[in-house]
C-alpha positions, 0 to 999 in steps of 0.5 A, a space after each residue: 497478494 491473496 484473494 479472498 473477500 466477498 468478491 471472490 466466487 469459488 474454492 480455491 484450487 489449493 496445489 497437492 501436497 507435493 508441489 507444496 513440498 517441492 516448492 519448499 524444497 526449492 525454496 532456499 536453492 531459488 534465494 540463493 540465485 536471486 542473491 547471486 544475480 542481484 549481488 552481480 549488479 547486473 546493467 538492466 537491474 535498476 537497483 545497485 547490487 546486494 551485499 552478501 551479508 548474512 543478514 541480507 540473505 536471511 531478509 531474502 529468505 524471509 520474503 522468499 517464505 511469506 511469497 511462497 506460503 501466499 502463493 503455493 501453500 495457501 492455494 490463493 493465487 489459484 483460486 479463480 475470480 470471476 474476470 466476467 466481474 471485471 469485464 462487466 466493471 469495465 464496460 460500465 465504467 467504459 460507457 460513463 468516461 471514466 477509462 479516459 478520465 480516472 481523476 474522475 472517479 476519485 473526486 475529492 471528499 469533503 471533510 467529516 461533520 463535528 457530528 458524525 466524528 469521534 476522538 477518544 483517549 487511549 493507550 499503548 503501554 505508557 504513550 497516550 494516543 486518540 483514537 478518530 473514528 467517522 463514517 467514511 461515505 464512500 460510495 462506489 459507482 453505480 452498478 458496478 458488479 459487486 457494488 453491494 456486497 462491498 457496501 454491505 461490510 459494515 466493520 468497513 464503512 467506518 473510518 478509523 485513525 490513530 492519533 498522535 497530537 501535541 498539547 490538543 495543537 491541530 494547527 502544527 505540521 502533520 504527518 499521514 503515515 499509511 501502514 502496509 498490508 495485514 495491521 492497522 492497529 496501534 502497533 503501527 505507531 510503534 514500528 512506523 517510527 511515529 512517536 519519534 517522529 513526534 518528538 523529534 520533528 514536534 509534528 502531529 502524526 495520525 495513521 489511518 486505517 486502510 480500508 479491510 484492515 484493523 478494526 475495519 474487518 471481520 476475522 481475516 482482513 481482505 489482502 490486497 493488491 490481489 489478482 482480481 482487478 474488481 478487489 484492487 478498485 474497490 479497495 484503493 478507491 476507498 483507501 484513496 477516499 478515506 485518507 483524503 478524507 482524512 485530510 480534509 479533517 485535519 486542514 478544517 482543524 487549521 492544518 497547513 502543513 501536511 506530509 504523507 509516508 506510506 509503507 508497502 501497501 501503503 507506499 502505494 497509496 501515498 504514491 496515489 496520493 501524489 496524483 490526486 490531492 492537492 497542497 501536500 508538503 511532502 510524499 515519501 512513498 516507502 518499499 513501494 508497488 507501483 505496477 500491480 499486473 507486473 507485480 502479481 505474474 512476476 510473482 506467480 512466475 517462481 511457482 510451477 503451475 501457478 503462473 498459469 492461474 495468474 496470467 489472467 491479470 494481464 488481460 486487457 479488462 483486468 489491466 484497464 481496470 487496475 490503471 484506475 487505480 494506479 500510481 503510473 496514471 497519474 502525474 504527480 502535484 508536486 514537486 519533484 524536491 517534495 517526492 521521495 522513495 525507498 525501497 530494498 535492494 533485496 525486496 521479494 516482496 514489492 520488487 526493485 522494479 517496482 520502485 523503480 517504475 514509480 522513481 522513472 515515472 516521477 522523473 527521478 527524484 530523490 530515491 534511498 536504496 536499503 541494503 535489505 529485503 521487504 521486511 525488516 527495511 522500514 525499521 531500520 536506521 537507513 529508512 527511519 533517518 530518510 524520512 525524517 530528513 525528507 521531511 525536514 527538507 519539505 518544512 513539515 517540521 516545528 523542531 
């Protein structure tokens, strides 16, 4: 949860060498009390507890050091947005309907032209994928602040995806994996289980690349859910468009059948997508956030003198805006028996809270609960055997 891109204005306030080390310092007496209080199983904790294995605890840790360098050691969390931005985004958006109306602002996007699409063969190692590429036309409200320097990032106005089809057959089920924050390349088709899924199921798989991410950024791609409620619109609001996109590419192929799993970032996303696109089979949103205000100072609140530079997120515009965007403002079009969650008992990352504000939200369907932390949790066994069988359940399947 950075902040950083073109719609971040000033340095950031990177924290003095000593509250560096001292958050170092306090790195491993901090995981040892979230081990202990999660391992008790406490009443108003709505994951099961955490088994004290060594593995579990290094997963912890891990997480716990990835929030920390984000949040203390690279200074982002301090760095200061403009919240005019967002005031001036709310007001705008306020006076077209929109804060009343958010399915508004994410209509659905009609699919690519032959024309403009490209599909080219590659590898990753001996496998054979395609690699789609189309303009993504999205276009942001106008006048909102920021508007332009989004759309000037040209890397970011192409669509890119990896493709995974058997026999050139676009008509057998399909799988939308969504990857999380930071790749967007052709290694997720390795780490997201899609070449099993491929085999195992018989499915199609493609992976679109979320908007920042992958190729679809210059140098360092743009981190998000941030703190700046302008960057969280721009980007699920593309992200949402570009993957509805997506479909709508697949479904004037001749597609059906169609499930969604998304990763972290991606749980996200494919939880937004419950709420907005219509005839899906299946949603599997995985270690998902879902309340990203929440999220940001529950985060900033292990770190002295850092929570003070996030509180800003739970201003009334900020929160206005980020609901936008939010898996919690939307109702879900399917199924209670067609949606489904993971997530880890010991994520530092997207917390158990977070899931279970999305599972509550859902009207708890159907929920998996790893005995792990953010990182590891997707490759594994439990999350790879979850989502295979969610979607055999759902019928998107040819095995």
């Amino acid at each position: 949860m950075a902040l950083e891109g073109p719609l971040v204005h000033g340095p950031p306030e990177v924290p003095g060498s000593a509250t560096r080390w001292l958050e170092l310092a306090l790195l491993l007496p901090r995981v040892i009390g979230f081990v202990g209080r999660a391992s008790r199983g406490d009443a108003d904790r709505v994951a099961p507890p955490l088994h004290r294995t060594p593995l579990a605890v290094a997963g912890v840790l891990l997480d716990d050091l990835a929030s920390t360098m984000q949040y203390v050691l690279s200074g982002d969390t301090a760095a200061r947005f403009d919240l005019a931005r967002v005031d001036d985004a709310v007001r705008i958006l306020e006076g077209r309907g929109d804060l009343t109306d958010p399915g508004a602002l994410h209509p659905a996007p009609p699919a690519p032209p032959p024309d403009e699409t490209g599909l080219s063969a590659r590898r990753l190692g001996h496998r054979v994928f395609e690699h789609l590429i189309f303009p993504s036309r999205y276009d942001p409200p106008a006048h909102l602040p920021g508007r332009d320097e989004w759309l000037a990032d040209e890397a970011n106005a192409l669509v890119h995806a990896y493709v995974l089809e058997h026999d050139d057959d676009p008509t057998r089920p399909w799988v939308v994996n969504l990857h999380g924050s930071g790749v967007g390349t052709p290694i997720d088709l390795q780490w997201m289980g899609s070449f099993a899924l491929a085999r195992d199921l018989g499915v199609n798989v493609i992976h679109p690349v979320l908007p920042k991410h992958g190729p679809r950024h210059h140098g360092r791609g743009l981190v998000y859910p941030s703190p700046d409620a302008l960057v969280n619109f721009y980007a699920f609001s593309q992200a949402i468009w570009d993957v509805r996109r997506t479909i709508a590419w697949l479904r004037d192929r001749g597609a059906t059948t169609i499930g969604v799993h998304g990763v972290s970032l991606g749980g996200y996303v494919a939880a937004l997508l419950a709420g907005l696109e219509d005839d899906l089979d299946c949603v599997v949103a995985g270690l998902p956030p879902s309340d990203i205000p929440s999220l940001v100072v529950g985060h900033a609140a292990r770190y002295r003198g850092v929570a003070d530079a996030a509180a800003e997120v739970e201003a009334g515009a900020s929160q206005r805006l980020t609901r936008l965007v939010s898996p919690l403002a939307f109702a879900p079009h399917l199924s209670r028996d067609r949606l489904h969650i993971y997530a880890a008992v010991g994520d530092r990352i997207s917390t158990p809270e977070q899931a279970g504000a999305l599972w509550s939200h859902w009207g708890e369907p159907e929920i998996c609960w790893i005995q792990g932390s953010h990182f590891p949790s997707s490759l594994f066994g439990p999350a790879r055997r979850f989502v295979r069988d969610a979607l055999t359940r759902c019928g998107v399947s040819a095995a």
